[in-house]
C-alpha positions as CSV (number, residue, x, y, z in Angstrom):
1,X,76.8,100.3,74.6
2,X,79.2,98.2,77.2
3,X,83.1,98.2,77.1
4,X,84.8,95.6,78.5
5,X,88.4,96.4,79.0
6,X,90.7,93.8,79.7
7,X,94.2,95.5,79.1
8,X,94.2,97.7,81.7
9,X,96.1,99.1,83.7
10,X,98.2,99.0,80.4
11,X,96.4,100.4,78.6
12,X,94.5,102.9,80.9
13,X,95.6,106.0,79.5
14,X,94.1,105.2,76.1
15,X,90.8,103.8,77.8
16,X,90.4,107.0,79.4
17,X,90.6,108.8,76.4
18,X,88.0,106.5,75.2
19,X,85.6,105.8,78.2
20,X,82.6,108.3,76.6
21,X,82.1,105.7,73.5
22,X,80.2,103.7,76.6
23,X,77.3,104.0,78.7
24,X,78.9,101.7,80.6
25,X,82.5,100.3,81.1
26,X,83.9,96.8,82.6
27,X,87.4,96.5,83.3
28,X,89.7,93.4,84.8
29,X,91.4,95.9,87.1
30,X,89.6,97.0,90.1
31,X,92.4,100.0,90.8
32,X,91.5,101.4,87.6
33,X,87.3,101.6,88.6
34,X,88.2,104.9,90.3
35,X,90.4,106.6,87.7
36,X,87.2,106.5,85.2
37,X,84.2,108.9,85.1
38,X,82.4,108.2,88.3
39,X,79.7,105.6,87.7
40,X,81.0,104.8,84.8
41,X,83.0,101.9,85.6
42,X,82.6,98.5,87.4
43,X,85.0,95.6,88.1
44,X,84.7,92.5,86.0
45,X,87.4,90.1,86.4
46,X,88.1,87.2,84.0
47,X,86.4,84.0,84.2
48,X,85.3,80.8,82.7
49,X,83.2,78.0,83.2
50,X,84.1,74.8,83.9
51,X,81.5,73.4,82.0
52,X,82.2,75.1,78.9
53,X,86.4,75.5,79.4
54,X,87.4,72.0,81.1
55,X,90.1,70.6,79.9
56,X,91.7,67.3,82.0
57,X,95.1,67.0,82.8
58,X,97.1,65.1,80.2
59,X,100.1,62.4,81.6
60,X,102.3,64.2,78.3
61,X,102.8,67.7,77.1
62,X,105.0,69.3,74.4
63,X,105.5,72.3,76.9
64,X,105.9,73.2,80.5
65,X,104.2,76.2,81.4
66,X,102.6,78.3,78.4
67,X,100.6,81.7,78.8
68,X,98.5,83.2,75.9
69,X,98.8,87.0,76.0
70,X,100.7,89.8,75.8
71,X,104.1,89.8,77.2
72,X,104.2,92.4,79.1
73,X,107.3,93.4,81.4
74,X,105.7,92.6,84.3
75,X,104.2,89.4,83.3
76,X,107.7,88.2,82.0
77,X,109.6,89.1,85.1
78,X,106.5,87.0,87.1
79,X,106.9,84.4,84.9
80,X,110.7,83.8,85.0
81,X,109.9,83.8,88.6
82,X,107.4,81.2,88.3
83,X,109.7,79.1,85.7
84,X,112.5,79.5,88.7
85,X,110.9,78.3,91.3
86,X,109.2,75.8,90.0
87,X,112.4,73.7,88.3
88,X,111.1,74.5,84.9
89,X,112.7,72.9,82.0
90,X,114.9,76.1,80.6
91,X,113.1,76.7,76.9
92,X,110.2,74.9,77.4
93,X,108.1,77.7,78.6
94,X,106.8,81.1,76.5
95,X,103.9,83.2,76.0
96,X,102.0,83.6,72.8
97,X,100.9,86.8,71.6
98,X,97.5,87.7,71.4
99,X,97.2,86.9,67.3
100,X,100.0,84.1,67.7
101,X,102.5,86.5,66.2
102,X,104.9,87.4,69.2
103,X,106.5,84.3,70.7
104,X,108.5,84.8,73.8
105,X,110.8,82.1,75.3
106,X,111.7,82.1,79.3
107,X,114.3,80.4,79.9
């Protein structure tokens, strides 16, 4: 069986715990690779195809900037940066949670 873990390093302690449920285990953070069983782990970052994922860039949007995922601390304090340096309209950026639940405004 395969695990791809995509929440790390936030979740690293728990997919430790958890790492003998695989034969073998992805993760999206290469600094994690060496924390797990040795040869147990490999790098897989995110991707997606352009083919299947393309979406072109409309003239109109309801929002500026908009990131599906889990708000993390760090990934709010980047994303105020971004909002700042960027002349983002102040509201009109937020994450959505990953089941649509948590909505966080940046302003």
């Amino acid at each position: 069986m395969v695990g791809w873990l995509t929440k790390d390093p936030y979740e690293l302690h728990t997919n430790l715990q958890n790492q003998d449920l695989y034969d073998v285990v992805f993760t999206t953070e290469r600094s994690a690779v060496p924390r797990c069983q040795p040869g147990k782990a490999k790098f897989l970052p995110m991707r997606a195809s352009k083919s299947l994922c393309y979406y072109p860039v409309r003239d109109s949007c309801m929002y500026d900037v908009c990131i599906a995922g889990t708000a993390w601390p760090e990934r709010v304090d980047w994303f105020r940066k971004l909002v700042k340096s960027y002349r983002v309209s102040s509201g009109n950026s937020f994450f959505i949670g990953p089941r649509g639940d948590s909505t966080v405004y940046i302003s």
